[in-house]
ZADRENKOL-336328 format. One line per field, with one value per residue (C-alpha): residue in three letters; x, y, z. Coordinates in Angstrom, 3 decimals. Layout:
N
kelo = ALA_... $
c1 = X_... $
c2 = Y_... $
c3 = Z_... $
END
This chain:
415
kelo = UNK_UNK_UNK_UNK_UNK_UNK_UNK_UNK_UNK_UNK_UNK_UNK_UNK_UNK_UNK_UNK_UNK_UNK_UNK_UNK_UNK_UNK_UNK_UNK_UNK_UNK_UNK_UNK_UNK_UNK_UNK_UNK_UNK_UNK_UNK_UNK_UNK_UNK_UNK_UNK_UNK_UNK_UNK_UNK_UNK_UNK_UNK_UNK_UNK_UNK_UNK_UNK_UNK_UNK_UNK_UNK_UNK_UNK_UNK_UNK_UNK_UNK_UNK_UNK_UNK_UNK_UNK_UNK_UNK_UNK_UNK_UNK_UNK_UNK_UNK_UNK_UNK_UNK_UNK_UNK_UNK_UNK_UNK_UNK_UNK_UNK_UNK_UNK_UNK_UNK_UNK_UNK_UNK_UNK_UNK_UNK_UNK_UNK_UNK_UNK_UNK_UNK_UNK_UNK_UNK_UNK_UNK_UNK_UNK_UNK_UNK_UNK_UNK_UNK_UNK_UNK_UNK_UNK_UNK_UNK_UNK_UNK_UNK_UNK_UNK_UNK_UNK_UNK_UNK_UNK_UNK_UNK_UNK_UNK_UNK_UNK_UNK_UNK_UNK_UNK_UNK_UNK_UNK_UNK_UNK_UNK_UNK_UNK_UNK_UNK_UNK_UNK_UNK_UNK_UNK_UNK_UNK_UNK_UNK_UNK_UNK_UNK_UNK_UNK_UNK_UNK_UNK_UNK_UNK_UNK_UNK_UNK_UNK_UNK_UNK_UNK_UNK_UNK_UNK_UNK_UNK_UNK_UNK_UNK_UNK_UNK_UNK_UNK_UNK_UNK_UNK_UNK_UNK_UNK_UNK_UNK_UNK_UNK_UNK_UNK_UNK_UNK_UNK_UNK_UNK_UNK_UNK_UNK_UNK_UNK_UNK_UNK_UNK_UNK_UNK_UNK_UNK_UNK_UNK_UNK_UNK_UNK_UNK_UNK_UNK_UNK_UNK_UNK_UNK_UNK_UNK_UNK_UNK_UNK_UNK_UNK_UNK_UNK_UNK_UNK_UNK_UNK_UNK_UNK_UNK_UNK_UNK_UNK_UNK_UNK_UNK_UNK_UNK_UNK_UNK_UNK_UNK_UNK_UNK_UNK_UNK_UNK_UNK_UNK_UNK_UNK_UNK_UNK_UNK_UNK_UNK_UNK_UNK_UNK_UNK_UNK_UNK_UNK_UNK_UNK_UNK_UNK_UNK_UNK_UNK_UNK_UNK_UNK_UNK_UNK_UNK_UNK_UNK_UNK_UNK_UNK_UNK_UNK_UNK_UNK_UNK_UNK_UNK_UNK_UNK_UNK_UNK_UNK_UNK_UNK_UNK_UNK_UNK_UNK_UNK_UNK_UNK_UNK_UNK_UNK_UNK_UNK_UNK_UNK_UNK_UNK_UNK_UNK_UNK_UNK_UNK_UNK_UNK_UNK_UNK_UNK_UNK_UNK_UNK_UNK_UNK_UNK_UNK_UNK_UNK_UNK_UNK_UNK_UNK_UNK_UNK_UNK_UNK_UNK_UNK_UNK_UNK_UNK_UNK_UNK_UNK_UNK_UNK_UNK_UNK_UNK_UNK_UNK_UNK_UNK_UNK_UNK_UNK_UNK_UNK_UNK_UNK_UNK_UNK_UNK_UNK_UNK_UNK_UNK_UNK_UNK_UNK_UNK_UNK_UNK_UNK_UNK_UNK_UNK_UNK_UNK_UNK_UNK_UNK_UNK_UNK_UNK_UNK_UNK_UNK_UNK_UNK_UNK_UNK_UNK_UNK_UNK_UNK_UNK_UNK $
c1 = 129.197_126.046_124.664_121.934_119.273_117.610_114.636_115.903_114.349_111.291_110.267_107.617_107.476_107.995_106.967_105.003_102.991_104.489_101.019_102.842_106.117_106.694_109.741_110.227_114.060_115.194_114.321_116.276_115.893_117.645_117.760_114.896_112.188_109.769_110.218_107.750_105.220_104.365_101.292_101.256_97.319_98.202_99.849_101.363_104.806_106.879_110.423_112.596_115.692_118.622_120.759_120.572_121.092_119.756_117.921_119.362_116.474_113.985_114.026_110.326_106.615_103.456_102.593_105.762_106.530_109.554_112.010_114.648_117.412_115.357_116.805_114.429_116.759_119.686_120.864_123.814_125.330_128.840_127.549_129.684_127.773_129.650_128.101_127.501_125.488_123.073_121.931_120.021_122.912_120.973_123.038_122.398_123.313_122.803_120.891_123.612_125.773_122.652_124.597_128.024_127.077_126.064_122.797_119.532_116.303_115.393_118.223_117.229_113.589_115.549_117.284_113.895_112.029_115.156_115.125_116.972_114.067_114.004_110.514_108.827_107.682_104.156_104.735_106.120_102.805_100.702_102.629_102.043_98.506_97.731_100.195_102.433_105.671_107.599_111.240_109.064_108.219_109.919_109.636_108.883_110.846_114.314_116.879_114.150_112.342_108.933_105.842_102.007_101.186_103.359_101.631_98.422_99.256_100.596_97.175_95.269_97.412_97.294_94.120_93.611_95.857_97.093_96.094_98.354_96.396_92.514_93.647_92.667_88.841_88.179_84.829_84.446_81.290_80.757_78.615_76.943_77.045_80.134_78.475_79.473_77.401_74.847_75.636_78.831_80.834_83.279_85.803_88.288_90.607_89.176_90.572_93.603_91.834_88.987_91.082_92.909_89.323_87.433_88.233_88.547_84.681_83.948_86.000_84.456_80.599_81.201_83.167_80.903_77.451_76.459_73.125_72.578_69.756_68.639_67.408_66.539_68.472_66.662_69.803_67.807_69.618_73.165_72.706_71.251_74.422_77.227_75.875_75.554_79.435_81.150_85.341_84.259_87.487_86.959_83.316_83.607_81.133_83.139_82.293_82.702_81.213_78.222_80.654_83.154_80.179_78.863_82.601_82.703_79.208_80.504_83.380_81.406_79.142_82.267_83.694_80.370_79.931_83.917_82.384_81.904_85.740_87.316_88.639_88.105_90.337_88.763_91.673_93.269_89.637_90.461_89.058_90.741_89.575_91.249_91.844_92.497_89.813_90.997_87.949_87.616_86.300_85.056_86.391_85.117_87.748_88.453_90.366_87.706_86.265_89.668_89.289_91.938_91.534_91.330_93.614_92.789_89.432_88.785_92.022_90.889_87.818_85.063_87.302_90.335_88.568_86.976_90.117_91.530_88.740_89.065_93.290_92.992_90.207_92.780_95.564_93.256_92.196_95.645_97.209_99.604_98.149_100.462_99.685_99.570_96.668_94.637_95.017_94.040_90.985_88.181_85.762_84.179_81.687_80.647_78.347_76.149_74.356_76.155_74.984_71.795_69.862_68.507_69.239_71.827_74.069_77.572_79.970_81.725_85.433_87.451_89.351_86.420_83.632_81.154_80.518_77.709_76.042_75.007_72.508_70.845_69.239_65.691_63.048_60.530_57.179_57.912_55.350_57.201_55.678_52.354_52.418_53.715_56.655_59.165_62.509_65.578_65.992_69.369_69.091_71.838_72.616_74.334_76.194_77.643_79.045_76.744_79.447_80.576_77.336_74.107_70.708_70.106_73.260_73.330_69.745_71.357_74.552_71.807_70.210_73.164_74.197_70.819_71.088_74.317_73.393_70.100_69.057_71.766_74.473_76.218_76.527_78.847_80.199_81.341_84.214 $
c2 = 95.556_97.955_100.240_102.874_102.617_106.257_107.260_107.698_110.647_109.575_112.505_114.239_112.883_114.950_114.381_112.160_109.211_106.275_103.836_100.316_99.118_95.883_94.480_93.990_93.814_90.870_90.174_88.767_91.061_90.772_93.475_95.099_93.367_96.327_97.798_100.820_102.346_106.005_107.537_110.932_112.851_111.550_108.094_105.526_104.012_100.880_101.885_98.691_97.456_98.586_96.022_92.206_91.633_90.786_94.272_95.410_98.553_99.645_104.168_105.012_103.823_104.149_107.638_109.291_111.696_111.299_113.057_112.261_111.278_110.642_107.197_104.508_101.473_100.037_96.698_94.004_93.336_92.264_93.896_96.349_100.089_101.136_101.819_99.092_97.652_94.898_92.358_94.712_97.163_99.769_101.555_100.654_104.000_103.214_105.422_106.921_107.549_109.967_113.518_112.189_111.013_113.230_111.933_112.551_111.802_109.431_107.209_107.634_106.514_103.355_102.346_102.369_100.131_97.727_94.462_91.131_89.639_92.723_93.651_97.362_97.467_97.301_94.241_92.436_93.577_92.186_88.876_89.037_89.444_86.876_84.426_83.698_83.440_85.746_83.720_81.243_82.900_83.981_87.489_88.507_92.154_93.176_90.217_88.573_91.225_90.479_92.027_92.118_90.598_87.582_87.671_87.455_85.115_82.563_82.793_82.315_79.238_77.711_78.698_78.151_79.700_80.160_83.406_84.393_88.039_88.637_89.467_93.101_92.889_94.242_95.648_97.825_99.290_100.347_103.500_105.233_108.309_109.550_111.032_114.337_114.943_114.487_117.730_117.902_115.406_114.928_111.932_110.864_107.592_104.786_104.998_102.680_100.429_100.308_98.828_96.189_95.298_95.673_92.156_90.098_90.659_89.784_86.852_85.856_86.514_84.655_81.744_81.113_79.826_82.311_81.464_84.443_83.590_86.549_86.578_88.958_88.452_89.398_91.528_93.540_92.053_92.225_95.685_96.496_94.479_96.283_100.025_98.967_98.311_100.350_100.904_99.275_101.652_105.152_104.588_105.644_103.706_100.909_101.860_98.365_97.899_95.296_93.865_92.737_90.407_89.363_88.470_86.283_84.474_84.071_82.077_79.679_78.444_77.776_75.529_73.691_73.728_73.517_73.987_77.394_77.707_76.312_76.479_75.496_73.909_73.005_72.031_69.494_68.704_69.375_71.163_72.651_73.249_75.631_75.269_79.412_81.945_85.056_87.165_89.505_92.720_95.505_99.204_101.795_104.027_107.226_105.247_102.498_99.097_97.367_94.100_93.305_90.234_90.070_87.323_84.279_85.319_82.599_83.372_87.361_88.920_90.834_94.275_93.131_92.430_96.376_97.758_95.874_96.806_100.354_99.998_98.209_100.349_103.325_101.909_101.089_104.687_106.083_103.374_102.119_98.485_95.867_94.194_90.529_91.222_91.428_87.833_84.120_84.526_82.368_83.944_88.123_90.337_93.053_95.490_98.652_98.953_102.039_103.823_101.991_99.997_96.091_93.244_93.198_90.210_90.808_89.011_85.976_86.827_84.622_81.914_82.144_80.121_82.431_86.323_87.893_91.029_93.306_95.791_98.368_96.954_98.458_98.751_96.324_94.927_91.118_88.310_86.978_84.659_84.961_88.763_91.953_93.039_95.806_94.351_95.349_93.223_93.035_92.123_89.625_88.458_85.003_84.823_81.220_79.017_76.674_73.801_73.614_74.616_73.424_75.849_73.449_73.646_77.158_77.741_76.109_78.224_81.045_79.541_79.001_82.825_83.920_81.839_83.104_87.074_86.441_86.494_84.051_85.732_87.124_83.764_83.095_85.438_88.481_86.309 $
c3 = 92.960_93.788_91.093_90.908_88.694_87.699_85.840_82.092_79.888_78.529_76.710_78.112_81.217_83.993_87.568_87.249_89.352_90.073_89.541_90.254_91.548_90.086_92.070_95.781_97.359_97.165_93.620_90.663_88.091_84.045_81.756_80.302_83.023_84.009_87.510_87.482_85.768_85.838_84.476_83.239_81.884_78.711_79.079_81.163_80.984_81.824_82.543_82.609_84.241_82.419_84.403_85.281_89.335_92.604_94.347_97.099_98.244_96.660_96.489_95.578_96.544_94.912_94.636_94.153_91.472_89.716_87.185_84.748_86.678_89.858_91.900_91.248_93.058_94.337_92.072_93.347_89.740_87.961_84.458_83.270_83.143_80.236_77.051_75.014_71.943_72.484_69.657_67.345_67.330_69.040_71.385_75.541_77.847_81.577_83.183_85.666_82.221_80.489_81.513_80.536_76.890_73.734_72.771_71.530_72.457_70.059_70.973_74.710_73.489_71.705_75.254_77.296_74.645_74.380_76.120_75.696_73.469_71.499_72.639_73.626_76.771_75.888_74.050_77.041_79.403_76.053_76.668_80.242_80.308_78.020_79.676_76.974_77.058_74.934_75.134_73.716_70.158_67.063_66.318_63.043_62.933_62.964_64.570_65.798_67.616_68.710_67.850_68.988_65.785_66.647_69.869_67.888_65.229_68.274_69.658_66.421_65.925_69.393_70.029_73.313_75.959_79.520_81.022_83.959_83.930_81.849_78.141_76.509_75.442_72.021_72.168_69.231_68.196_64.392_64.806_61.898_63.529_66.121_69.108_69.107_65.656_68.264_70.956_73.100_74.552_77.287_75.687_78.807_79.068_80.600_84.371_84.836_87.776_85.280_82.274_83.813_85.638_82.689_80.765_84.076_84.644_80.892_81.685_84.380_83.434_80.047_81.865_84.503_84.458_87.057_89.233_92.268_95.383_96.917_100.503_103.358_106.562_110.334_111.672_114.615_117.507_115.477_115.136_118.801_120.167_117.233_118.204_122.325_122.069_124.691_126.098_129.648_130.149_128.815_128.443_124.381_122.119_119.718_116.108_114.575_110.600_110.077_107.816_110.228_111.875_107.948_107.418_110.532_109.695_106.269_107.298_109.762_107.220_104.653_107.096_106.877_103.105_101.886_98.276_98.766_99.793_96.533_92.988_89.844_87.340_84.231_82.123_84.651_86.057_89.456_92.389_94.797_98.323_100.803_104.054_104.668_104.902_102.980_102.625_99.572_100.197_97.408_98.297_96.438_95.747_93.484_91.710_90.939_92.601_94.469_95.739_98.551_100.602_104.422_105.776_108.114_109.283_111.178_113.615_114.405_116.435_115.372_116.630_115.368_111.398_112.226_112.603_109.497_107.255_107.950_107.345_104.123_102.892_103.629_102.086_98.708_98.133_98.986_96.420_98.920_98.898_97.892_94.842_96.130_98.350_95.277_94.824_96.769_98.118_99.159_98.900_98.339_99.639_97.533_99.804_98.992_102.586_102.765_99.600_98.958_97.414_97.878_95.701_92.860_90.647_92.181_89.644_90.582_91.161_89.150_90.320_93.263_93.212_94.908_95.728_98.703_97.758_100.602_100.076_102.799_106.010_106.002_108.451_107.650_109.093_109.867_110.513_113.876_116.320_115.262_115.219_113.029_114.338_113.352_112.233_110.685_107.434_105.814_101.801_100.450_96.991_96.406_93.170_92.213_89.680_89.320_88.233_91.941_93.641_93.199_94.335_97.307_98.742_98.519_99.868_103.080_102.718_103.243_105.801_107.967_107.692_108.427_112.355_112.395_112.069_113.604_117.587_118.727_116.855_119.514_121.301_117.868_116.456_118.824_120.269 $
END
């Protein structure tokens, strides 16, 4: 049997954004796993499955703004919708049943923080980002219920611990003075896409024994040949990005140093080396820095990785990226040519081994052939962990994408 699951009152919320859709159709779902999350000004919000089933079609996408009541999806179940009472004794009202009952708010507030472990919503995406496994522990509140201090107290006893997701990091600074004794101040929440970015960089900068090679790269002819591109048909100029050709020479010289195409495991001391080419690429969005990966490079042209750059980068600002495409990479580029600037230390993104930093191609006097000559010089930064690569190795790495975007490029790459 097919039931509708709807957004339950949540107090003040009241169309708001739906930020994330955590479940795709097709998905086995129990009670209380999350399956959105709206974020109002003030807050954000888990609302969970009130229903354990298989999910037949998903109503909403990312963006949306929603109301009590609103149809969030359609669930295949054999659970009974009437009201019942789970373990704790705290009364379970399905969604569809919220006009037809006399309750309160508060008890509403009870049902959206219930879940078969007896954990709040925010508990659960605690557990999540730290890995651990919340079936797993022995609450310490009411029949069992557990708590973020469990969480904590696991932790502390383990102490070491599987991330799936980077953990929370507590940076607090002890101030003798607060800053507005100082003049006026402007105190804002931390953008979402900031927060949950936030503690995978301190992750990875504390993680990784980071080395970065900087380098200038002769790009004259690349850039003669990319702004020469022309529709033999209608005639039109072919605006393809420098990065579609940086993304191409990138991938040559991975298949001839693998090392820069792999993954570390410390814990089982293994390495893993991929044979796909998903390219990571940093948009800069309203929203924040977004890092969606551009899929088997090596198989698609220099117009066909254009045209996917500029769809992806669409879909990132407009938040209608899927969430997976945030994830197995080989490798990321991280440029600034088109805002400025030279030579920077992109961070290495985690599980990566590696990250190129573009900066602005600048008009440069170059000592060519026995002679000055003008020359468009493109600045790169090589960030690596210096466990898998060694400063030789990626001196050649450079090497190779300098031939590559240099005068013979074209003979290369523009296939």
């Amino acid at each position: 049997m097919s039931e509708i699951i709807k957004v339950p009152n949540i107090g003040d919320f009241e169309n708001v954004e739906i930020i994330e859709i955590l479940v795709k159709n097709g998905d086995k779902i129990n009670k209380g796993d999350p399956i959105i999350t709206l974020e109002s000004d003030k807050s954000s919000v888990e609302v969970p499955s009130t229903l354990t089933g298989k999910i037949l079609d998903v109503k909403v996408k990312i963006g949306d703004k929603v109301s009590e009541n609103d149809i969030i999806l359609e669930l295949e179940t054999e659970e009974k919708i009437s009201t019942q009472k789970d373990e704790n004794n705290v009364k379970i009202i399905h969604p569809n049943k919220l006009n037809d009952e006399n309750t309160n708010n508060n008890t509403i507030q009870q049902q959206i923080l219930s879940k078969s472990t007896g954990a709040s919503p925010n508990t659960l995406k605690f557990a999540r980002e730290l890995g651990i496994d919340i079936n797993a522990l022995q609450g310490s509140g009411r029949a069992g219920r557990v708590k973020k201090e469990d969480i904590k107290n696991y932790i502390k006893n383990v102490g070491t611990f599987n991330m799936i997701e980077q953990p929370k990091v507590q940076n607090k600074v002890d101030l003798p003075y607060k800053h507005s004794e100082f003049g006026v101040v402007d105190v804002q929440k931390i953008p979402r896409i900031k927060r949950l970015s936030g503690p995978h960089l301190v992750n990875a900068w504390s993680s990784i024994p980071h080395v970065t090679q900087h380098d200038e790269i002769d790009v004259t002819e690349m850039e003669e040949f990319r702004k020469g591109l022309i529709d033999l048909n209608t005639r039109e100029k072919i605006p393809v990005t420098p990065l579609a050709f940086i993304i191409k020479a990138l991938v040559n010289a991975m298949k001839k140093y693998p090392n820069f195409n792999s993954s570390l495991d410390p814990e089982r001391e293994e390495v893993v080396f991929k044979k796909y080419f998903h390219i990571g690429i940093a948009v800069d969005t309203p929203h924040g820095l977004m890092v969606p990966k551009i899929r088997n490079v090596d198989q698609k042209s220099i117009l066909a990785l254009g045209k996917e750059l500029r769809k992806i980068s669409k879909q990132c600002k407009e938040l209608k990226i899927d969430k997976k495409e945030f994830f197995g990479g080989s490798m990321t580029i991280s440029s600034l040519g088109g805002i400025g600037g030279s030579f920077f230390t992109p961070i290495v993104n985690l599980p990566e081994v590696c990250i190129l930093g573009i900066g602005k191609t600048e008009v440069k006097q170059v000592y060519l052939d026995g002679k000055f000559a003008t020359r468009k010089m493109m600045p790169i930064s090589l960030s690596y962990d210096h466990r898998m690569i060694d400063g030789a190795e990626a001196a050649r790495f450079c090497q190779d994408l300098k031939i590559s975007l240099g005068r013979n490029f074209a003979l290369k790459l523009a296939s």
